[in-house]
C-alpha positions, 0 to 999 in steps of 0.5 A: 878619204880626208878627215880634215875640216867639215865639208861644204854642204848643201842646205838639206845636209845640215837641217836648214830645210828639209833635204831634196833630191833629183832623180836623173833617169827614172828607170828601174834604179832610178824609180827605185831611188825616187820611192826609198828617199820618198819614205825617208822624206825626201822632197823628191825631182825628176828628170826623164825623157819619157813623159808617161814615166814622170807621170807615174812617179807623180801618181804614185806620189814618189815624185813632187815634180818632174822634167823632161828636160834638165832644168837651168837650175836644180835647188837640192841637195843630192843628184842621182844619175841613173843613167845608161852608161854611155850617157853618165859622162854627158849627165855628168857634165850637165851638172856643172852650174846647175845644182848648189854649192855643195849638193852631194852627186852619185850615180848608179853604173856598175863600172866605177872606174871611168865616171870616177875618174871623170869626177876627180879629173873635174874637181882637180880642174876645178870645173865642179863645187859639188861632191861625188861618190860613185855608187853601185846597188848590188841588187836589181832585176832582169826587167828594166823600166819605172813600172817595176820600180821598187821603194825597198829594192834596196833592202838587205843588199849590198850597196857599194860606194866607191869614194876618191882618196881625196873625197871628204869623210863626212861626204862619204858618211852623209850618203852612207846614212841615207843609203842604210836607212833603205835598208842596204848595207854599205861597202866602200871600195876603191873604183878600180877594185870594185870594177875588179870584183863586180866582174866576178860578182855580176858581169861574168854571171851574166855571161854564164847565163846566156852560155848557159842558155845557148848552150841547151838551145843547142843540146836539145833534139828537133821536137824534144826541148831540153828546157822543158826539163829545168827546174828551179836550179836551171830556171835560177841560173838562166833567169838573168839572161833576159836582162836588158841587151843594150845595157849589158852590150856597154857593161861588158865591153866597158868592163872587157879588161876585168872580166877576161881576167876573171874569165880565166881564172873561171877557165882554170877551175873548170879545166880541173873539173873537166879533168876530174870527170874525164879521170872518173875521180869521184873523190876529186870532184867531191873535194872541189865541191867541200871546197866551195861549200866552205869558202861560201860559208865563209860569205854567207 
């Protein structure tokens, strides 16, 4: 990131007026977004194909206004696209003239490495005068949609930030505050390690569950369920295969090239357990688990 001279900013980032933002896609994050800036103050917009979700957003008073299409022109200071995938790109792009000199754009995806690439392929070309700063909030819900939006989702949660090298510090600084006055904490990373990292995080997580899951469908006996047996320990683990099919079909193919590396390495580890439990060696398998326990309390 440049220290360098101070950046241009939109009008809400020096106190000229009172900050505002826009919302683009007021599904779980997006809702999520509209109701934490709402209880730090923020004027808050939204833009949303689903009428019923504007009209939610307004009743519960997150939102001031909303559209369902974007507008010619945008007067605020931040933009959150929260946005499928496949459709951040296009978002991004629509942007471009309607939003001030230097209002401040970030998104939601948990893939940095294309929309960042998109960004700093922009602003080289000179297509943009608005700054950007890929985001990722490390907390979520297998459910999907404004209903189970949440003001404090964000709260105690990693949030990262995945700046360019040639983004300006004091960006990067303005974002980071309104992201920890909801309570999460911030980490940056660059695009391509945090892709990397999240494959193990999240992505392969998610793979884990639906294998999982599947794979007791199929141990179980005609009449006789094996998932009438789970308990918390199975209920934890799986619950997250009931996660958003549509969405997760774009982030693992997206992400294939990260997460078959991390699936290795996964595929080494439990070819070592596999041996230990063929060879009968308890004092093995005990080993691998005084490994785990230590390296997790090295994180917690």
């Amino acid at each position: 990131m440049i220290e360098g001279p101070k950046a241009i900013l939109a009008a809400g980032w020096s106190g000229r007026r009172s900050p505002k933002a826009c919302i683009v896609g007021l599904g779980l994050m997006g809702g999520s977004w509209a109701g934490a800036l709402h209880l730090s103050g923020w004027e808050v917009l939204a833009v949303d194909r689903e009428k019923d979700s504007l009209d939610e957003a307004l009743s519960r008073g997150w939102i001031q206004a909303g559209w369902t299409e974007m507008p010619t022109f945008m007067d605020v200071d931040l933009v959150v696209l929260a946005l499928p995938l496949q459709e951040f790109a296009k978002g991004f792009d629509q942007l471009i003239g309607r939003i001030p000199k230097g209002a401040i754009v970030t998104d939601v995806g948990s893939i940095k490495g294309e929309i960042c690439n998109k960004s700093k392929v922009s602003a080289q070309t000179g297509l943009v005068d608005f700054h950007f700063v890929g985001g990722h909030p490390m907390t979520g819900s297998e459910q999907s949609g404004f209903r189970v939006a949440d003001a404090h989702l964000f709260e105690g949660y990693p949030y990262v930030l995945t700046p360019e090298a040639v983004c300006v510090q004091e960006v990067v600084q303005k974002l980071t505050e309104v992201i920890e006055g909801f309570g999460a904490n911030v980490v940056v990373r660059d695009p391509e390690d945090h892709d990397r990292e999240v494959a193990m995080v999240s992505h392969i997580p998610h793979l884990f569950a639906v294998a999982l899951t599947l794979a007791t469908r199929d141990a179980s006996k005609e009449g006789k369920s094996a998932f009438a047996l789970g308990g918390r320990s199975f209920q934890d683990i799986t619950r997250i295969a009931d996660s958003s099919p549509e969405m997760w079909k774009e982030v693992l193919v997206r992400n294939s090239e990260a997460i078959l590396s991390g699936l290795t390495l996964v595929e080494q580890r439990i070819k070592e357990l596999r041996e230990h439990l063929e060879l009968g060696d308890r004092e093995a398998i005990a080993e691998a688990f005084r490994r785990a326990h230590a390296v997790r309390g090295c994180i917690e």
